[in-house]
N, CA, C and O atoms as CSV, one atom per row, in Angstrom:
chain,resi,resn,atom,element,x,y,z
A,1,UNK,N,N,148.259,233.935,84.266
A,1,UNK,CA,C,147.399,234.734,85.129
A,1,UNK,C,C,146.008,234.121,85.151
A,1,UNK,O,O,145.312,233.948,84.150
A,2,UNK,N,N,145.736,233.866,86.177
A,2,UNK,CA,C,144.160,233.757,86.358
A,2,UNK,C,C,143.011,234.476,85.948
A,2,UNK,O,O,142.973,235.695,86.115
A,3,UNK,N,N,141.738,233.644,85.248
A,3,UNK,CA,C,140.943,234.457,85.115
A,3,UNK,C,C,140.173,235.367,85.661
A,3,UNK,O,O,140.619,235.392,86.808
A,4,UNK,N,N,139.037,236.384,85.607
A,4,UNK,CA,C,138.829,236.935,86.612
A,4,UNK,C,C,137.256,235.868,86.692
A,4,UNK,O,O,136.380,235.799,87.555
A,5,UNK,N,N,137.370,235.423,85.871
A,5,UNK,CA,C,135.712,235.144,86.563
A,5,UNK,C,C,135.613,233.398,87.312
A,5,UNK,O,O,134.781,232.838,88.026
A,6,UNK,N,N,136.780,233.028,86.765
A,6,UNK,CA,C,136.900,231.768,88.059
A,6,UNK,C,C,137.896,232.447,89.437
A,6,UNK,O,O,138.010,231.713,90.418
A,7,UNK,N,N,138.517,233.684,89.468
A,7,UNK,CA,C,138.784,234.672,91.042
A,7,UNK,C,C,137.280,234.761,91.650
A,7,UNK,O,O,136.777,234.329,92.687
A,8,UNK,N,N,136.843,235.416,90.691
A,8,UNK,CA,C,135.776,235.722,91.215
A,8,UNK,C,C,134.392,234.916,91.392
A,8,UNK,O,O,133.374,235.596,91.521
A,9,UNK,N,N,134.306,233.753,91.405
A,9,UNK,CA,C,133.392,232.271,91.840
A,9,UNK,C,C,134.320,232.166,92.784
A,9,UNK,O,O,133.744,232.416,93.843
A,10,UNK,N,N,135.538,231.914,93.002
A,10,UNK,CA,C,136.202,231.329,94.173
A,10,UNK,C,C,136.131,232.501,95.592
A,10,UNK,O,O,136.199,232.124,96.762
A,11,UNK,N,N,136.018,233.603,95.263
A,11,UNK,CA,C,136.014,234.871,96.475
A,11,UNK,C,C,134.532,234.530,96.790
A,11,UNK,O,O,134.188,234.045,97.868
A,12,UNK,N,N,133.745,234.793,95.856
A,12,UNK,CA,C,132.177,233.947,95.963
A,12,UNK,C,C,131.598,233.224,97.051
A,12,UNK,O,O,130.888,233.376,98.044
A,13,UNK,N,N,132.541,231.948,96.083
A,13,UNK,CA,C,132.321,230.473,97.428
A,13,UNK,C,C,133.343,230.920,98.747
A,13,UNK,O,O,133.146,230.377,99.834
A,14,UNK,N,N,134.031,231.557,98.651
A,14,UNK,CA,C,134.762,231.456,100.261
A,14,UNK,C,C,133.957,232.647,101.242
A,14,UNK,O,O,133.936,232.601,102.472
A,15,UNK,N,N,133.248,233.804,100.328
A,15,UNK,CA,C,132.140,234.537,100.861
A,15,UNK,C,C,130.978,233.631,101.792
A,15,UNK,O,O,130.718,233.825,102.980
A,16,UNK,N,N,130.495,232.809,101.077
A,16,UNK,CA,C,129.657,231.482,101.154
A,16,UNK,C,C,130.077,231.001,102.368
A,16,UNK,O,O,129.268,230.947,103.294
A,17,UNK,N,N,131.003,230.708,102.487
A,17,UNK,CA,C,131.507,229.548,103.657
A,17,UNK,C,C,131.991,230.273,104.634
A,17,UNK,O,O,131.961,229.722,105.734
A,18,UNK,N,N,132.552,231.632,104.577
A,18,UNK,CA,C,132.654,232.222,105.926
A,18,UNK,C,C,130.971,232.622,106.590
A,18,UNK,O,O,130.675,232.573,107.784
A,19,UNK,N,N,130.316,232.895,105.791
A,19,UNK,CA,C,128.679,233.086,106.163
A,19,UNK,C,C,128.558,231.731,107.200
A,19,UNK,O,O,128.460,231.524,108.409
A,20,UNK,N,N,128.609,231.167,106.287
A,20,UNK,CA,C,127.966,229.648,106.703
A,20,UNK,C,C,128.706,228.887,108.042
A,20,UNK,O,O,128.225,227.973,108.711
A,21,UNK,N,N,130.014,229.547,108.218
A,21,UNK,CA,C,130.767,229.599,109.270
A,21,UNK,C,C,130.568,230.314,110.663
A,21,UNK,O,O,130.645,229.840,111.796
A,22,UNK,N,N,130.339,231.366,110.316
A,22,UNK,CA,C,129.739,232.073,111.382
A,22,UNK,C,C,128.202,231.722,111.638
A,22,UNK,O,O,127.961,231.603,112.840
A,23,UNK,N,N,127.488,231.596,111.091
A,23,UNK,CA,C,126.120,230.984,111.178
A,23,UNK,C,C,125.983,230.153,111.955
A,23,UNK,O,O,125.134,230.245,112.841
A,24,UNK,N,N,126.999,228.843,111.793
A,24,UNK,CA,C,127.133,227.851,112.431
A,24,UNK,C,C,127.576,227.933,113.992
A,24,UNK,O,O,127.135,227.283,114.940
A,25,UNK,N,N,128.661,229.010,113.964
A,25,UNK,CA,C,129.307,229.512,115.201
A,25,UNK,C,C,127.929,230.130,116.218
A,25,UNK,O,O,127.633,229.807,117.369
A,26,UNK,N,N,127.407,230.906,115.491
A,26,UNK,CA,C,126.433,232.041,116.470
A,26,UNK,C,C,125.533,230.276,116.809
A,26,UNK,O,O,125.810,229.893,117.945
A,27,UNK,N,N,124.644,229.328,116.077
A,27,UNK,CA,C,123.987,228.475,116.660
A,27,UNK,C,C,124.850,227.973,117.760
A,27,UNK,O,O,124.227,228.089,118.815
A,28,UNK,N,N,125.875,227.530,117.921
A,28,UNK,CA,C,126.536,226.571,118.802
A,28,UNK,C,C,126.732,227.498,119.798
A,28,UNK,O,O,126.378,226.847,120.781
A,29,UNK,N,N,127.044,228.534,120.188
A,29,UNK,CA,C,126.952,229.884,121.383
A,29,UNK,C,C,125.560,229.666,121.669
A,29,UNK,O,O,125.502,229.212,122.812
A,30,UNK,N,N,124.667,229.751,121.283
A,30,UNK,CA,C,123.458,230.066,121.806
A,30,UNK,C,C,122.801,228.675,122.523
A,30,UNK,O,O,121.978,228.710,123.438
A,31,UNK,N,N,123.440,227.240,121.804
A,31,UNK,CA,C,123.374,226.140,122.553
A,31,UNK,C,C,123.930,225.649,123.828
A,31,UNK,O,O,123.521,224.858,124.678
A,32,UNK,N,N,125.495,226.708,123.630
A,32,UNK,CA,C,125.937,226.360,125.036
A,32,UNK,C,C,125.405,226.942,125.723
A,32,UNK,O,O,125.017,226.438,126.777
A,33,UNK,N,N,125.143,228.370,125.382
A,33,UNK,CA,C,124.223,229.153,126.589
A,33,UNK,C,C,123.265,228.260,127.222
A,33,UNK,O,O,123.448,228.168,128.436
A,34,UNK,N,N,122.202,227.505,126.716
A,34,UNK,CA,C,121.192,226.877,127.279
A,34,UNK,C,C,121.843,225.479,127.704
A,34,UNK,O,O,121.130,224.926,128.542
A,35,UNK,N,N,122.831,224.842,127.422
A,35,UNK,CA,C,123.226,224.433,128.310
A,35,UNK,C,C,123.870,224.473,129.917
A,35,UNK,O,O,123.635,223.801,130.921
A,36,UNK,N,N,124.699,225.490,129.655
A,36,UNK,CA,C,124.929,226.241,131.187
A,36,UNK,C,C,123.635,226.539,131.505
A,36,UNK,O,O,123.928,227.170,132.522
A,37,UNK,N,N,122.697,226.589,131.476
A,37,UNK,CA,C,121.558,227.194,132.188
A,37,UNK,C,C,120.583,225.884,132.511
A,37,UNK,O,O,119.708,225.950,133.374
A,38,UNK,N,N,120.765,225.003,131.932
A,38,UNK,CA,C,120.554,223.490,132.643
A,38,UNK,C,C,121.058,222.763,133.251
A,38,UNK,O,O,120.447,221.850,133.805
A,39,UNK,N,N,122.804,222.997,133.378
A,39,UNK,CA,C,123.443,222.636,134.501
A,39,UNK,C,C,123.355,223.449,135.338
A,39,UNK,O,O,123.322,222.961,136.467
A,40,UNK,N,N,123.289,224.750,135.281
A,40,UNK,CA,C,122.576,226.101,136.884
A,40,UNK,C,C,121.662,225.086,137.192
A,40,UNK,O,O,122.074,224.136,137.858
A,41,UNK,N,N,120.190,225.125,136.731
A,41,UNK,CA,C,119.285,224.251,137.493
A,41,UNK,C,C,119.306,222.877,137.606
A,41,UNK,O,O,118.409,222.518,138.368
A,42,UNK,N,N,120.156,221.664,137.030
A,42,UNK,CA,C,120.545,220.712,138.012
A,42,UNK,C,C,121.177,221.027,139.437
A,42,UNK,O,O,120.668,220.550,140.451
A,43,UNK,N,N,122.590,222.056,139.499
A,43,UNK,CA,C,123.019,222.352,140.698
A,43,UNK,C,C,121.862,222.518,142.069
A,43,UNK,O,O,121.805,222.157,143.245
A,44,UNK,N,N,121.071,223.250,141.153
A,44,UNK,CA,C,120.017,223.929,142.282
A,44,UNK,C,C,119.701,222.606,143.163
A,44,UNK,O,O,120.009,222.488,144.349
A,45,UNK,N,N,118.872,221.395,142.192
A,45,UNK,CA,C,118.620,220.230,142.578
A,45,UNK,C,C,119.529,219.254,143.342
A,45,UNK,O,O,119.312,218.741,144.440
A,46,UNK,N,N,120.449,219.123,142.642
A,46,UNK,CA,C,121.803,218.115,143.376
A,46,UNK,C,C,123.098,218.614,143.002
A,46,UNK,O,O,123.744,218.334,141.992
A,47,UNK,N,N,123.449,219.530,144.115
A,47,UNK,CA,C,124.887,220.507,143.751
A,47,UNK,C,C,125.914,219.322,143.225
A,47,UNK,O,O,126.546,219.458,142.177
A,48,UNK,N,N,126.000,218.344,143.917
A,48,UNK,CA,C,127.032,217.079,143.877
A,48,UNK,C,C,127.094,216.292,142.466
A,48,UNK,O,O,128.022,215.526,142.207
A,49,UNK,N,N,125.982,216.557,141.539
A,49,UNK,CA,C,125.339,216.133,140.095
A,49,UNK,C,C,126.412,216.258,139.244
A,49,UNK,O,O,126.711,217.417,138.958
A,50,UNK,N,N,127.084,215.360,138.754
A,50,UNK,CA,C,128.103,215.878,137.424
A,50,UNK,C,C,127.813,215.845,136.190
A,50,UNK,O,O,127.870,214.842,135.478
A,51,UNK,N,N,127.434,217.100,135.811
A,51,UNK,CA,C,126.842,216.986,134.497
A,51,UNK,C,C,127.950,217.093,133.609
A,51,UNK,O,O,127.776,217.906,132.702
A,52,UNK,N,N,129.153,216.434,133.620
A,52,UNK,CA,C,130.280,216.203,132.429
A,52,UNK,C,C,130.201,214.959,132.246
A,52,UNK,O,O,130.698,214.485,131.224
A,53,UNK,N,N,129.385,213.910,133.444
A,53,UNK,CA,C,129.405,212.330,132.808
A,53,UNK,C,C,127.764,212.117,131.954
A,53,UNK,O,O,127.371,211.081,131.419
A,54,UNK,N,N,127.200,213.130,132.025
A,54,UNK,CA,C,126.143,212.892,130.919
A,54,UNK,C,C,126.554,212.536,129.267
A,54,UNK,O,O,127.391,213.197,128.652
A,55,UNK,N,N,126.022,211.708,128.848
A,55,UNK,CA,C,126.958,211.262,127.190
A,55,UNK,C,C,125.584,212.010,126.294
A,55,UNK,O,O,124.411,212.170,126.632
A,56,UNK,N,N,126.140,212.278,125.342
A,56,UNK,CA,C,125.622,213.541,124.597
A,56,UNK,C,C,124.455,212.289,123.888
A,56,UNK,O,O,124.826,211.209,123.429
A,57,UNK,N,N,123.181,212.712,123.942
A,57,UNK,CA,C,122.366,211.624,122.587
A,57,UNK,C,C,122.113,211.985,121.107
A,57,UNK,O,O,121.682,212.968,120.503
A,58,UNK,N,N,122.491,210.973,120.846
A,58,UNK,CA,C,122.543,211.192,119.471
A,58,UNK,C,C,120.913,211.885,118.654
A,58,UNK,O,O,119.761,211.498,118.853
A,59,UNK,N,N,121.480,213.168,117.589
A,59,UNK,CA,C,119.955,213.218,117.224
A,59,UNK,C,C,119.527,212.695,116.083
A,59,UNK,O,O,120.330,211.954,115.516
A,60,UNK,N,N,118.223,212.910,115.449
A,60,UNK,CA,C,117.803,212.215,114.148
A,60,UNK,C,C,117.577,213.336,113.143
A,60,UNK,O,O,116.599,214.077,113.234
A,61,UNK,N,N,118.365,213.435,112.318
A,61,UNK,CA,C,118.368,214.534,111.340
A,61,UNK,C,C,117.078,214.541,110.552
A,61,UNK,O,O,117.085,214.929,109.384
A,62,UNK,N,N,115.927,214.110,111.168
A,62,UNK,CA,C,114.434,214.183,110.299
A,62,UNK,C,C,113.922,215.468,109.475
A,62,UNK,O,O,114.291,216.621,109.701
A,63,UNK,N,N,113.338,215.214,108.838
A,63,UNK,CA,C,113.127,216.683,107.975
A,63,UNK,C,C,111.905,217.061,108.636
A,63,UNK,O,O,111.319,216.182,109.269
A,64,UNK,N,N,111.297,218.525,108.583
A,64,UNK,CA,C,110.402,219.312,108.903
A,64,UNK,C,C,109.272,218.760,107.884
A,64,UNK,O,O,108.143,218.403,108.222
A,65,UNK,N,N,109.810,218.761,106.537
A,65,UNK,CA,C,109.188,218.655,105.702
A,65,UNK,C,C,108.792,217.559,104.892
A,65,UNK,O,O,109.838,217.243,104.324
A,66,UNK,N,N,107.851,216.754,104.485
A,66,UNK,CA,C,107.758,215.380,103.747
A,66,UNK,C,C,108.689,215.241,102.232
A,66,UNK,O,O,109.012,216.214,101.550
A,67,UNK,N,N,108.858,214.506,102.068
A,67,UNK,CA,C,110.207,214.586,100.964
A,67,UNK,C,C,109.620,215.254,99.281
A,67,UNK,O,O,108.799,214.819,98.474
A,68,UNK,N,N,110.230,216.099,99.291
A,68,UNK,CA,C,110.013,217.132,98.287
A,68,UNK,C,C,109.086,218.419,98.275
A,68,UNK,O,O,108.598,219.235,97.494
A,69,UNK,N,N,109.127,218.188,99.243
A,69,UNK,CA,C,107.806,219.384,99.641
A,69,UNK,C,C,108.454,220.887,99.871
A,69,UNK,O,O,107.791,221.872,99.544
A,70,UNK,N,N,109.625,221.014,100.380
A,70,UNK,CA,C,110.345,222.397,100.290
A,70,UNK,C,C,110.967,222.513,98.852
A,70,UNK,O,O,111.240,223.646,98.453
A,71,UNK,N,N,111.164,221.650,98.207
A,71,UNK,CA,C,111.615,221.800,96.858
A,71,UNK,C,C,110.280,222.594,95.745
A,71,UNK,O,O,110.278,223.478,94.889
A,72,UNK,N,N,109.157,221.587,96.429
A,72,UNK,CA,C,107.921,222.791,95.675
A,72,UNK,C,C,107.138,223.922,96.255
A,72,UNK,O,O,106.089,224.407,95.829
A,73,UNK,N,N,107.746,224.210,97.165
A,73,UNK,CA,C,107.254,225.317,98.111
A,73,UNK,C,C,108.168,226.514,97.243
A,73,UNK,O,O,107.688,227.485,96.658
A,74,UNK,N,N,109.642,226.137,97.344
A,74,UNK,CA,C,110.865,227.029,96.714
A,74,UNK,C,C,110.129,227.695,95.687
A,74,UNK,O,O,109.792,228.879,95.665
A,75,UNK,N,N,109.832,226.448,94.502
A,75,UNK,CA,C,109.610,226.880,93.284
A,75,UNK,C,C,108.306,227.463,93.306
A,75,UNK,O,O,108.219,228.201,92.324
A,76,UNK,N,N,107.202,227.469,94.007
A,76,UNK,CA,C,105.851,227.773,93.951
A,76,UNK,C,C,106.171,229.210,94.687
A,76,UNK,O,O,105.326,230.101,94.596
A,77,UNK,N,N,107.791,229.509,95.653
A,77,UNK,CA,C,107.391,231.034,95.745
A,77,UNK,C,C,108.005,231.787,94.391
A,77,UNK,O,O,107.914,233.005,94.239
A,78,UNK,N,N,108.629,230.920,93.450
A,78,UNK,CA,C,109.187,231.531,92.628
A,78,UNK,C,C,108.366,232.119,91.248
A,78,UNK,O,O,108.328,233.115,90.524
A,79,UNK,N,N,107.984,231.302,91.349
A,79,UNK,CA,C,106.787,231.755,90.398
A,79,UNK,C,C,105.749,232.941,90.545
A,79,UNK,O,O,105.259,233.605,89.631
A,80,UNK,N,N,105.539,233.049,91.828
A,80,UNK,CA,C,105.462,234.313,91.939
A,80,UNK,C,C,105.952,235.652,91.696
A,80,UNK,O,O,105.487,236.585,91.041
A,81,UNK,N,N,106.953,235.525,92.349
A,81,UNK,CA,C,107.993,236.686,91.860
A,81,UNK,C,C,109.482,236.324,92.134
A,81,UNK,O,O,109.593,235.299,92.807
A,82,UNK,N,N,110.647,236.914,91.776
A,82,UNK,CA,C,111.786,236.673,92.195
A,82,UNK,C,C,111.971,237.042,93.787
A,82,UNK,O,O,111.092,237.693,94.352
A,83,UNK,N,N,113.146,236.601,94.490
A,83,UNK,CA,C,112.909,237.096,95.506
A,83,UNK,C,C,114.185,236.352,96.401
A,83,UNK,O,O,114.652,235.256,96.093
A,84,UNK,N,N,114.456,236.837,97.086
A,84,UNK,CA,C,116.056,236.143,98.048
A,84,UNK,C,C,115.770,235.621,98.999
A,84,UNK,O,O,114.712,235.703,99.623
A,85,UNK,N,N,117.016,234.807,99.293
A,85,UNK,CA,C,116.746,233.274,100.478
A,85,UNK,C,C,115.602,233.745,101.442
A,85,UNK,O,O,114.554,233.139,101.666
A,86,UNK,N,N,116.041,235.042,102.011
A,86,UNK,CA,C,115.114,235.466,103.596
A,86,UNK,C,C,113.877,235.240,102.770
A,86,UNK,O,O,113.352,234.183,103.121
A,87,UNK,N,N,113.155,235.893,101.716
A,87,UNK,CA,C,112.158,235.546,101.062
A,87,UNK,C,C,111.085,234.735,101.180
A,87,UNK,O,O,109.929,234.713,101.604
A,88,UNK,N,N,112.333,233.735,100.367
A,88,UNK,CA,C,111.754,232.784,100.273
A,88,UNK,C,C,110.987,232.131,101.628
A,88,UNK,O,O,109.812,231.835,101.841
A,89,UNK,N,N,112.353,232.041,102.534
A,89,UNK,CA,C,112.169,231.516,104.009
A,89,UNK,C,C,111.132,231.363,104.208
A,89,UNK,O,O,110.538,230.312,104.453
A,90,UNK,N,N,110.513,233.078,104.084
A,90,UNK,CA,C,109.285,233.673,104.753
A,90,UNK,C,C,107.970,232.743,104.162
A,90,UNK,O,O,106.955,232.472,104.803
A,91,UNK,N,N,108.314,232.290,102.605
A,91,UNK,CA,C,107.253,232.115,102.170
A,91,UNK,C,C,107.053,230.483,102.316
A,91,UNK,O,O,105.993,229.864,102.406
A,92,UNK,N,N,108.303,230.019,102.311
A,92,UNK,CA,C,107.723,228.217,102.505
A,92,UNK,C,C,107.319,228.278,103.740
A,92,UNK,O,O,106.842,227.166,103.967
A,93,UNK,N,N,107.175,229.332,105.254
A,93,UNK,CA,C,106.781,229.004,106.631
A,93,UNK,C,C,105.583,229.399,106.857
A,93,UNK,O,O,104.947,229.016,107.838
A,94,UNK,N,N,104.991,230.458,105.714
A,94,UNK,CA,C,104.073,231.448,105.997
A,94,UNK,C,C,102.940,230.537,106.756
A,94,UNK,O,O,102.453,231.035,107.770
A,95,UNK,N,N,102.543,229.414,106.400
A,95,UNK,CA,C,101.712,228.667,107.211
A,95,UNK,C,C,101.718,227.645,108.272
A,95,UNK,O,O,100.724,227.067,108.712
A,96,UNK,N,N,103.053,227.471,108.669
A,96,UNK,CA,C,103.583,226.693,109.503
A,96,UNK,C,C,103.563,227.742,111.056
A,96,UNK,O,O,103.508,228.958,111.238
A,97,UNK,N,N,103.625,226.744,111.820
A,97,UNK,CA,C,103.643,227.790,113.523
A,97,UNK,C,C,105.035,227.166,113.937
A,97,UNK,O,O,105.130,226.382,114.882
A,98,UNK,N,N,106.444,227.692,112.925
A,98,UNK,CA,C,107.568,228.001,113.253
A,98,UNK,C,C,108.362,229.324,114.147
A,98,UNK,O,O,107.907,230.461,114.271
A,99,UNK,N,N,109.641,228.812,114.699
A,99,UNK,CA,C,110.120,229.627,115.174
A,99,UNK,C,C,111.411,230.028,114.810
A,99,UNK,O,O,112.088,229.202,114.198
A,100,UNK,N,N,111.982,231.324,115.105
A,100,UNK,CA,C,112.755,231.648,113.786
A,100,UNK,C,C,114.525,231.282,114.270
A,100,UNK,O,O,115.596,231.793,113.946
A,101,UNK,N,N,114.150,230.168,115.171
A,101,UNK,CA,C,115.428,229.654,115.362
A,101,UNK,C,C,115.054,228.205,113.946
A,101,UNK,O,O,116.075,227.966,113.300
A,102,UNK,N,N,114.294,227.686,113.676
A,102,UNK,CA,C,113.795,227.079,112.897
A,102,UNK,C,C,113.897,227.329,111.646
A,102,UNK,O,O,114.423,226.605,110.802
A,103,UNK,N,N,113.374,228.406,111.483
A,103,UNK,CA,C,113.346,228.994,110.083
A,103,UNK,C,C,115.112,229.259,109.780
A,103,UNK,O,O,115.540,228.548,108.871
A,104,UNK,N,N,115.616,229.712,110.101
A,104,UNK,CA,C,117.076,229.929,110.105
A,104,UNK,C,C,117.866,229.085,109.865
A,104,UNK,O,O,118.839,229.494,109.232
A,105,UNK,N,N,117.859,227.703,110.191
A,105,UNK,CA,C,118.138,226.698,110.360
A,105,UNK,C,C,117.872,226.071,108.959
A,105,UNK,O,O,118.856,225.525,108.462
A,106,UNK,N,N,116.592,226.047,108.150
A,106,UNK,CA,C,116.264,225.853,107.283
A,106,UNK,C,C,116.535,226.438,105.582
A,106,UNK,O,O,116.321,226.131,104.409
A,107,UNK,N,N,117.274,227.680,106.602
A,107,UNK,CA,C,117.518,228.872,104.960
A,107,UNK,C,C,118.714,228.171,104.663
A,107,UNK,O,O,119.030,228.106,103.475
A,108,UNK,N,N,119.593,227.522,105.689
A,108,UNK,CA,C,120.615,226.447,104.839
A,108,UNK,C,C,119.999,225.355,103.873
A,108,UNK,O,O,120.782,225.211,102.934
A,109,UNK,N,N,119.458,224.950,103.810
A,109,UNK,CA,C,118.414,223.856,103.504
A,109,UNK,C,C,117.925,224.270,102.017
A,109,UNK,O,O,117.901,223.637,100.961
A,110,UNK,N,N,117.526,225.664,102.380
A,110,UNK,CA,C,116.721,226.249,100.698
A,110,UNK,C,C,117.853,226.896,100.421
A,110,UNK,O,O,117.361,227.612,99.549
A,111,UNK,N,N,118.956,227.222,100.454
A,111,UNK,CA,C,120.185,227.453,99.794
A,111,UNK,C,C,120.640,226.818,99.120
A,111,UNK,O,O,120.880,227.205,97.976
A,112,UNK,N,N,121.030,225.255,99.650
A,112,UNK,CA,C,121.540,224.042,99.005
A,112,UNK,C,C,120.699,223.638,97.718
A,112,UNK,O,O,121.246,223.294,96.670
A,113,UNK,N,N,118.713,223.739,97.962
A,113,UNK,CA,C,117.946,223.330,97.536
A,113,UNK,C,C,118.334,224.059,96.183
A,113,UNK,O,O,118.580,223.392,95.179
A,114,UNK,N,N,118.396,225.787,96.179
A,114,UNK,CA,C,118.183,226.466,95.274
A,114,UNK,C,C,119.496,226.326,94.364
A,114,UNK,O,O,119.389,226.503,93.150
A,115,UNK,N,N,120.601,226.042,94.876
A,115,UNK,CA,C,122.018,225.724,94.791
A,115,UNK,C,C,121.675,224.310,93.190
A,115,UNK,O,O,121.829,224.567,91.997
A,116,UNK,N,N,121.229,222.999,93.762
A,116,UNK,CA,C,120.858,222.627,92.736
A,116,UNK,C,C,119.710,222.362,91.739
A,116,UNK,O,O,119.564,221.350,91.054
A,117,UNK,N,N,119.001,223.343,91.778
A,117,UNK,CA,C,117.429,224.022,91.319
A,117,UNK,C,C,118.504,224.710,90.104
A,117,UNK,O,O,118.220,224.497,88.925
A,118,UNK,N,N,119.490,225.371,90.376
A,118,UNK,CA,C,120.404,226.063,89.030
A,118,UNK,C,C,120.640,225.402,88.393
A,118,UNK,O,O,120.236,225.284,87.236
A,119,UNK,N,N,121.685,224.500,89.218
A,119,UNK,CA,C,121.920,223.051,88.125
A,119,UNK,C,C,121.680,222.676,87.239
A,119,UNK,O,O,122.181,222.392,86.152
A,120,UNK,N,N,120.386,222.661,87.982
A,120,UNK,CA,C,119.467,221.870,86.552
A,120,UNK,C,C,118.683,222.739,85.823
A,120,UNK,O,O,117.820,222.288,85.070
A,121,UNK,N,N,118.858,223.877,85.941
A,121,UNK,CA,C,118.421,224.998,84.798
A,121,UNK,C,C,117.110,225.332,85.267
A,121,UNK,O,O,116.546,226.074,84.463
A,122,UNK,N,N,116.344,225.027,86.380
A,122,UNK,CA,C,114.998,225.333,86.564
A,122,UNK,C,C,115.248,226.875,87.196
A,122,UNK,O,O,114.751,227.766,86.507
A,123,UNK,N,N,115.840,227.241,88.220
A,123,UNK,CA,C,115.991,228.451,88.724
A,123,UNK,C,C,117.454,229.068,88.216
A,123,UNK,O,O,118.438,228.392,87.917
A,124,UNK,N,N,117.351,230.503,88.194
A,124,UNK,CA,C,118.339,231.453,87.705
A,124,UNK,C,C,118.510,232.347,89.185
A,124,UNK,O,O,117.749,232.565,90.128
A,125,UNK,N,N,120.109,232.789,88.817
A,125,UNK,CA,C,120.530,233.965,90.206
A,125,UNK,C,C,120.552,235.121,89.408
A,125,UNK,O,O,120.567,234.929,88.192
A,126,UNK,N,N,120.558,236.222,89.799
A,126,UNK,CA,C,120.816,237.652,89.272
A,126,UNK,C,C,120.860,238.349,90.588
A,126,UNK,O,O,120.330,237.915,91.611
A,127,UNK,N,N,121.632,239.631,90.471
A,127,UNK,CA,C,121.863,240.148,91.789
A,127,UNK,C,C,121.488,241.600,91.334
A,127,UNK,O,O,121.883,241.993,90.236
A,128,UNK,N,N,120.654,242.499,92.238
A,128,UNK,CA,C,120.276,243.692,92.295
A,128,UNK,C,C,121.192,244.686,93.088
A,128,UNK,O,O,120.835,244.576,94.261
A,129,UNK,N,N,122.132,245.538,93.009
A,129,UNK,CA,C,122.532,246.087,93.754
A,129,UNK,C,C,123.452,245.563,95.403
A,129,UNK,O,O,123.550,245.932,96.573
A,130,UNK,N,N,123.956,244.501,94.488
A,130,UNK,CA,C,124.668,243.784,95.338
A,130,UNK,C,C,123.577,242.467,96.229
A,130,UNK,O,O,123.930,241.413,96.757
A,131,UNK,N,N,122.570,242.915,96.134
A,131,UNK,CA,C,121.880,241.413,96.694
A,131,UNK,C,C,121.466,240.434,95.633
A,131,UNK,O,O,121.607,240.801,94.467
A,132,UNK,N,N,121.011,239.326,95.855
A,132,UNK,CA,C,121.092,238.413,95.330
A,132,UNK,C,C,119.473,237.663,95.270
A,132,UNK,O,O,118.928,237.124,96.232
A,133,UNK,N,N,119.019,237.768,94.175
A,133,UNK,CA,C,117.700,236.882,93.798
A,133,UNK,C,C,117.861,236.245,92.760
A,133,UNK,O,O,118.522,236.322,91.725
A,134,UNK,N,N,116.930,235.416,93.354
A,134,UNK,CA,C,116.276,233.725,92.500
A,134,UNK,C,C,114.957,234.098,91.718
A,134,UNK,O,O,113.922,234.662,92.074
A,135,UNK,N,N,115.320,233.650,90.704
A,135,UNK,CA,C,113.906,233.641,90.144
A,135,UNK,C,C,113.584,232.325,88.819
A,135,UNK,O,O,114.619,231.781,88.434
A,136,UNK,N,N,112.743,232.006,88.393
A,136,UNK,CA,C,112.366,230.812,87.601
A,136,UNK,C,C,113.092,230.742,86.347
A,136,UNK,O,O,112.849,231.666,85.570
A,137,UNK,N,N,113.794,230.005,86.024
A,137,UNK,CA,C,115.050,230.213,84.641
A,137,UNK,C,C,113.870,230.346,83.237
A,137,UNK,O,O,112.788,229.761,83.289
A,138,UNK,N,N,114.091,230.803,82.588
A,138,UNK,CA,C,113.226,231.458,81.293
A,138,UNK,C,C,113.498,230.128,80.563
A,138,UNK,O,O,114.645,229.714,80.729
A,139,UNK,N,N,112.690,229.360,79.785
A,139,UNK,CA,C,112.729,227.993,78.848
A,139,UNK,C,C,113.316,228.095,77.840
A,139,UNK,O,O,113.402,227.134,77.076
């Protein structure tokens, strides 16, 4: 019989990945939307226009951020107080003139970040009433 507490990491991570599944789903809906709405206004321009031979361009996965700089943003909101992903979000943007298709985009980013911030023993999870906060691992 299986244990319960590697059941229960594995219900966990598949919790995890249906999130992260649908997350992914709702962005790609909201992209096609604005695509149909740029082939509406090509039509307008040149009904005859085939926008299926347009070839998709490739993008550049550049970071928002200079390299390591959301890693000490994470930990500099942590030190403050404990506090969960949306949280955090809030607090590495608080000075940035983001938008919260942006910010959203990024809470994958400080997930992963905080993901191996445990790892390595610097940050701890504990969950309150079923939610889930980060806070600075005790030395």
């Amino acid at each position: 019989m299986a244990e319960s507490h590697v059941i229960s990491a594995l219900v966990s991570k598949h919790s995890e990945l249906q999130g992260n599944i649908k997350y992914h789903q709702e962005i790609v809906l909201k992209l096609k939307s604005e695509l149909e709405t740029i082939d509406k206004a090509i039509a307008i321009f040149d009904p005859s226009y085939k926008t299926t031979f347009i070839r998709a361009k490739r993008i550049s996965n550049s970071s928002y951020f200079p390299h390591g700089e959301l890693n000490r943003r994470i930990i500099e909101c942590l030190k403050i107080k404990p506090s969960t992903v949306n949280e955090i979000a809030e607090y590495v943007f608080k000075d940035e003139k983001a938008d919260d298709s942006l910010i959203a985009k990024y809470k994958q980013n400080i997930s992963s970040l905080i993901s191996k911030l445990i790892k390595r023993g610097t940050v701890s999870l504990f969950t309150d009433n079923g939610v889930k906060f980060y806070k600075i691992a005790a030395s």
